[in-house]
N, C-alpha and C positions, 0 to 999 in steps of 0.2 A: 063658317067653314074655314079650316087652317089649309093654309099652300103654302105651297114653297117655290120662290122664282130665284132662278139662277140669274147671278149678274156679278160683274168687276169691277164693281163699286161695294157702298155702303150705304145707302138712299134710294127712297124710291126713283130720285131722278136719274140714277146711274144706269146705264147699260144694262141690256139682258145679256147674261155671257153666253156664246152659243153653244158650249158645250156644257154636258152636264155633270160627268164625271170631273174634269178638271176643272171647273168653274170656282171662281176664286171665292166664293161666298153665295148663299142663299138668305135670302129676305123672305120671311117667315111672314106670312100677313092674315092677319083674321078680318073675311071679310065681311062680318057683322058687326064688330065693331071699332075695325079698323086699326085697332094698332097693329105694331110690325117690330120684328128686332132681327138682326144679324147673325147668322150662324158663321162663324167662320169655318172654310174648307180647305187653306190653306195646305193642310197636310197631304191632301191628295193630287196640289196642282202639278205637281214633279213626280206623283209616284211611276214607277218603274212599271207597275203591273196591278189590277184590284182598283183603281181610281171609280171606275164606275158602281162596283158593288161594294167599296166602303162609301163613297157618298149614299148612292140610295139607302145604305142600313141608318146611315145619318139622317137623313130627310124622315124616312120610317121612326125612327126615335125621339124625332120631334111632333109626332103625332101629327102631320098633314095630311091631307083626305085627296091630294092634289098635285101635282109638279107642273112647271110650266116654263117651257126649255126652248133654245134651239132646236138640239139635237138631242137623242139620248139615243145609244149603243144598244146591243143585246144584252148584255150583261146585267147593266145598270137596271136596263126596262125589265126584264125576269124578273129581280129580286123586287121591282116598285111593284108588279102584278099582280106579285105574289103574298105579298099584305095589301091588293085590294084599293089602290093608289092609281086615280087616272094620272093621265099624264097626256100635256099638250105640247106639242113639238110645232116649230114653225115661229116662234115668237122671238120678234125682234124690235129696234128701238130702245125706251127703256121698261122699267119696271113698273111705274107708272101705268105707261101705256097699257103694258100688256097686261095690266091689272083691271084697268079698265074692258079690253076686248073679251078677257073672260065672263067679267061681270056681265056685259054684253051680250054673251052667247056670241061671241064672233072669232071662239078658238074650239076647234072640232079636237073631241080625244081620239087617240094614237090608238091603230089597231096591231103593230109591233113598233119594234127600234127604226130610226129612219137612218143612221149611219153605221157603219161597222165596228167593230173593235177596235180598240186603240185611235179612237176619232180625236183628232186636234193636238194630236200628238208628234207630231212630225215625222211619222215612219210611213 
């Protein structure tokens, strides 16, 4: 299975970033056989507006079955929904980690967005 963990780094050992829309990057991981590469999201950490539903069209175009976040808004969680994309909110530490607690079964999936629009944004 492909996922995709938000984090502000570039490694498994970097940070989960807790937001999802702005999150400076996602770490793409397959967990059958374990490799991983770097999505850059760079484009959307300033966007003005859309940060949440261009990164999840991003995450969706990377064929993940999975998200596994801080936080993820309305926006963002709709469009993940809606190609069918759980999404686990509440994950923090690094990527590692939280690589593990999923494998785990010890990260429950999201029955909506757990922050609002425009989350991590400073408004």
């Amino acid at each position: 299975m492909k996922i995709a963990i938000t984090t502000s780094g570039d490694s498994l050992e970097a940070p989960v970033d807790p937001r999802f829309g702005r999150a400076k990057a996602f770490i793409i991981y397959d967990t059958e056989s374990g490799e991983w590469s770097v999505l850059d999201n760079a484009q959307n950490v300033n966007a003005a507006q859309g940060a949440g539903i261009q990164s999840a069209t991003t995450v969706v175009n990377a064929g993940v079955e999975a998200v596994i976040t801080g936080n993820c808004g309305p926006r963002a969680y709709a469009t993940l929904a809606a190609s069918n994309i759980a999404i686990y909110t509440g994950a923090s530490n690094t990527v590692q980690g939280a690589i593990e607690k999923f494998k785990a079964g010890e990260l429950g999936v999201s029955d909506g967005a757990n922050v609002g629009a425009h989350f991590g944004m400073g408004v």
